[in-house]
Residue frames as a rotation matrix with the C-alpha (Angstrom) as fourth column:
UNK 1
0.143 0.149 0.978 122.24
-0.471 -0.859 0.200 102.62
0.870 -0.490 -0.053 74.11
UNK 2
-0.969 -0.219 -0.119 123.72
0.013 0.433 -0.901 101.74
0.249 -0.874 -0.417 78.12
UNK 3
-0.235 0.849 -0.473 120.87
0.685 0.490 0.539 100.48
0.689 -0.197 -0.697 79.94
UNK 4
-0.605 -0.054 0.794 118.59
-0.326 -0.893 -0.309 102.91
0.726 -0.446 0.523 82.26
UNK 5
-0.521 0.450 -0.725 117.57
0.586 0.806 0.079 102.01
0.620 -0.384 -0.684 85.61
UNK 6
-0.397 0.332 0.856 114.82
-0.455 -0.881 0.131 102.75
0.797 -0.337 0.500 87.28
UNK 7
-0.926 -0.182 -0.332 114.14
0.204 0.498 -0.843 102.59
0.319 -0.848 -0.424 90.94
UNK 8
-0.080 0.997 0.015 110.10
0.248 0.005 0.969 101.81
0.965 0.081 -0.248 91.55
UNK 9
-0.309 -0.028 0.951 108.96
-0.629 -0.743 -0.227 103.17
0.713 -0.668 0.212 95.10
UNK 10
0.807 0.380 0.451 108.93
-0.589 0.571 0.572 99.51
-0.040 -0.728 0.685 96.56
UNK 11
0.409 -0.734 0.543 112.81
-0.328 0.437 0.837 99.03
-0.852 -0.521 -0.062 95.80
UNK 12
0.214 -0.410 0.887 112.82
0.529 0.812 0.247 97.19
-0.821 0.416 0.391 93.06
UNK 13
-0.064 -0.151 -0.987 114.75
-0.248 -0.955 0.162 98.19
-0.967 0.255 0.024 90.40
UNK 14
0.686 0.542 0.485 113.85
0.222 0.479 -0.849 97.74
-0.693 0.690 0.208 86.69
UNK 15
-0.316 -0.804 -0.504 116.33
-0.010 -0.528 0.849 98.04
-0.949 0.274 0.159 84.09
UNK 16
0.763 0.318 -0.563 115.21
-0.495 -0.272 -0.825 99.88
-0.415 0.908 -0.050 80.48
UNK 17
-0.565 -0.824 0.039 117.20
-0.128 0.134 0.983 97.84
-0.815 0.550 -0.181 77.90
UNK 18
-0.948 -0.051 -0.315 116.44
-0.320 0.135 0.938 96.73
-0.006 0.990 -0.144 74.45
UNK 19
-0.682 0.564 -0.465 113.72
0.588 0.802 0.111 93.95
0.435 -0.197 -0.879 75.69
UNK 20
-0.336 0.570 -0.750 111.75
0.641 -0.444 -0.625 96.51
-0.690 -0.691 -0.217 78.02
UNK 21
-0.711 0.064 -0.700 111.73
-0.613 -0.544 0.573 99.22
-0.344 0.837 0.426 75.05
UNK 22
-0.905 0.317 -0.282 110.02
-0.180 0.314 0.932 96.82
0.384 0.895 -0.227 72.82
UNK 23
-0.234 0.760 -0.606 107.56
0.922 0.372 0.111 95.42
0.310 -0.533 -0.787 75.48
UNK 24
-0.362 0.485 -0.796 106.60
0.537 -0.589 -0.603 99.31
-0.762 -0.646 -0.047 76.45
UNK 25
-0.899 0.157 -0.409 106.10
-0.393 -0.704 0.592 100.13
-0.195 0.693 0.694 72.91
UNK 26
-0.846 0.517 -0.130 103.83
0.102 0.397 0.912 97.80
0.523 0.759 -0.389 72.82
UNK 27
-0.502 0.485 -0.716 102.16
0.767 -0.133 -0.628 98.93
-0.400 -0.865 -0.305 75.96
UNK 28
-0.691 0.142 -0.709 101.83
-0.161 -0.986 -0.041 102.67
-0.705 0.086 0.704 74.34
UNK 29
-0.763 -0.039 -0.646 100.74
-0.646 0.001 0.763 101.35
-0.029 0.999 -0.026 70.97
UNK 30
-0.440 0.874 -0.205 97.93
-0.027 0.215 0.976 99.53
0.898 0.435 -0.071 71.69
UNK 31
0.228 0.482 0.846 95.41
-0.781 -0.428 0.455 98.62
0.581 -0.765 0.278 74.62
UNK 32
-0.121 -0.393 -0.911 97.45
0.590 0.710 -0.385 96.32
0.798 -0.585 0.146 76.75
UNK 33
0.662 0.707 -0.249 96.65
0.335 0.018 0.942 96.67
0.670 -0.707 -0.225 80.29
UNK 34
0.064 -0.726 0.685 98.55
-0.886 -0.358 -0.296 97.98
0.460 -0.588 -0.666 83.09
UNK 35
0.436 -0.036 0.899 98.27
-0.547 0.782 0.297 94.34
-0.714 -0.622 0.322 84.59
UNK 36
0.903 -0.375 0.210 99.36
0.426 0.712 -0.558 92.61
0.059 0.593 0.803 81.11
UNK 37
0.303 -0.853 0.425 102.29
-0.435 -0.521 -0.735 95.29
0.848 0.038 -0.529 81.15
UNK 38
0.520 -0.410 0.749 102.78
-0.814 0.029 0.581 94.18
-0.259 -0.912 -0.319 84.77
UNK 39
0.581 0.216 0.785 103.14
-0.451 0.888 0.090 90.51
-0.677 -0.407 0.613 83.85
UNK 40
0.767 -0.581 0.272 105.27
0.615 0.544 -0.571 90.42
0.184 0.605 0.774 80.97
UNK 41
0.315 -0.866 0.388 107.82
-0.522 -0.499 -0.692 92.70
0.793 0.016 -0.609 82.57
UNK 42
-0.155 -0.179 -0.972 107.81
0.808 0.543 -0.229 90.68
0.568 -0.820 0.061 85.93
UNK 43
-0.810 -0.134 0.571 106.44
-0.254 -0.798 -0.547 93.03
0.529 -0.588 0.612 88.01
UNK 44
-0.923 0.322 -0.210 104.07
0.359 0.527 -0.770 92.61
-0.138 -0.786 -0.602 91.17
UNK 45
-0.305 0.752 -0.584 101.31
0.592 -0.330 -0.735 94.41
-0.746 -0.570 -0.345 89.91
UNK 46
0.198 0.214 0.957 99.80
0.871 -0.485 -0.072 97.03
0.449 0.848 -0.282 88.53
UNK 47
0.912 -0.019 -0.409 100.61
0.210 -0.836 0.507 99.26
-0.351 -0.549 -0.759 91.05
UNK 48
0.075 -0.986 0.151 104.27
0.385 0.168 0.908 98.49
-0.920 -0.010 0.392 90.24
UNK 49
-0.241 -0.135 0.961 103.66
0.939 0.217 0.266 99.05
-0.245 0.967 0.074 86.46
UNK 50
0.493 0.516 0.701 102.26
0.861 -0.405 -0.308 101.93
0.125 0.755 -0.644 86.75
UNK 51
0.798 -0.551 -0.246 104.87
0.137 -0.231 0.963 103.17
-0.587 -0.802 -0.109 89.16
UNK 52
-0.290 -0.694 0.659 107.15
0.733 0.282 0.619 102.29
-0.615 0.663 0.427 86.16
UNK 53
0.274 0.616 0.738 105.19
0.941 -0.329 -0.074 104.75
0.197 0.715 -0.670 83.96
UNK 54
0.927 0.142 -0.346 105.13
0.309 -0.814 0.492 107.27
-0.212 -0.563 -0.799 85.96
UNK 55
0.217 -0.800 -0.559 109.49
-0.318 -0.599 0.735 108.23
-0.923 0.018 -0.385 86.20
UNK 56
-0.225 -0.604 0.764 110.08
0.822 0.304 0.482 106.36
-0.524 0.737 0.428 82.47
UNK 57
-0.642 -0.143 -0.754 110.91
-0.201 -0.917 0.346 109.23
-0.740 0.373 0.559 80.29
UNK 58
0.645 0.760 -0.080 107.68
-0.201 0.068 -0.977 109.57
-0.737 0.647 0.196 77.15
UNK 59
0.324 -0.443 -0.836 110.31
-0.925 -0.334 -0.182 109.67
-0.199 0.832 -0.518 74.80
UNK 60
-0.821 -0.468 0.326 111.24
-0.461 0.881 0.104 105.98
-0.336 -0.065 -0.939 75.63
UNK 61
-0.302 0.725 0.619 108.04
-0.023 0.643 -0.765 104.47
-0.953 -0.246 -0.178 75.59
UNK 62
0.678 0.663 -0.317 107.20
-0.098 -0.346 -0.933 106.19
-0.728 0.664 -0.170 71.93
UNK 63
-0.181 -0.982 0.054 110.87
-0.704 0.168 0.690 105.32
-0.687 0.087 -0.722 70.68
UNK 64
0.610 0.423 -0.670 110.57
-0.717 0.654 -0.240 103.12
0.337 0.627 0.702 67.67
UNK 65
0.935 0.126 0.333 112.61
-0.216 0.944 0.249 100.18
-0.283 -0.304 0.910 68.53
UNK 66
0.527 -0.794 0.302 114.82
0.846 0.524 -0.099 99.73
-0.080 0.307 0.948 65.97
UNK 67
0.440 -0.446 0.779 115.82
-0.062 -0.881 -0.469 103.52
0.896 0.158 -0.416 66.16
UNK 68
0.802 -0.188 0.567 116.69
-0.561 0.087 0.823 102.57
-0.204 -0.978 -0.036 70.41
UNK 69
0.789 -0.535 0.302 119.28
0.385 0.814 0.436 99.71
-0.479 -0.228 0.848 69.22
UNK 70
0.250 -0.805 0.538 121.19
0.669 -0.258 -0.697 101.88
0.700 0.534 0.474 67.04
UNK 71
0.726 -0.167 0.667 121.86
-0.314 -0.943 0.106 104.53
0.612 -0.286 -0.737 69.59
């Protein structure tokens, strides 16, 4: 699937690829923090992370993985 990018409301922009997918299932799927989520995506925060939440589409986050690489 072409990467999707998303633009956080301090500029920076984050791009959904293969690597993000896996690291937000694992956000959804268990109790990983909005700060651990910040920190393994490279993001300033939690404000940033959750900022990321907010416009990514549910359907990404809940994506299985290997069903995202075949599209």
């Amino acid at each position: 699937m072409e990467p999707i990018k998303i633009k956080l409301s301090t500029g920076r922009e984050v791009e959904i690829n293969d690597d993000t997918v896996k690291i937000l299932n694992k956000y959804v799927r268990t109790q990983m923090t909005l700060e651990e989520l910040a920190k393994e995506l490279g993001l300033n925060g939690w404000e940033e992370a959750y900022d990321l939440i907010k416009q990514v589409p549910a359907w990404i986050m809940w994506y299985p993985e290997a069903i995202y690489k075949r599209s």
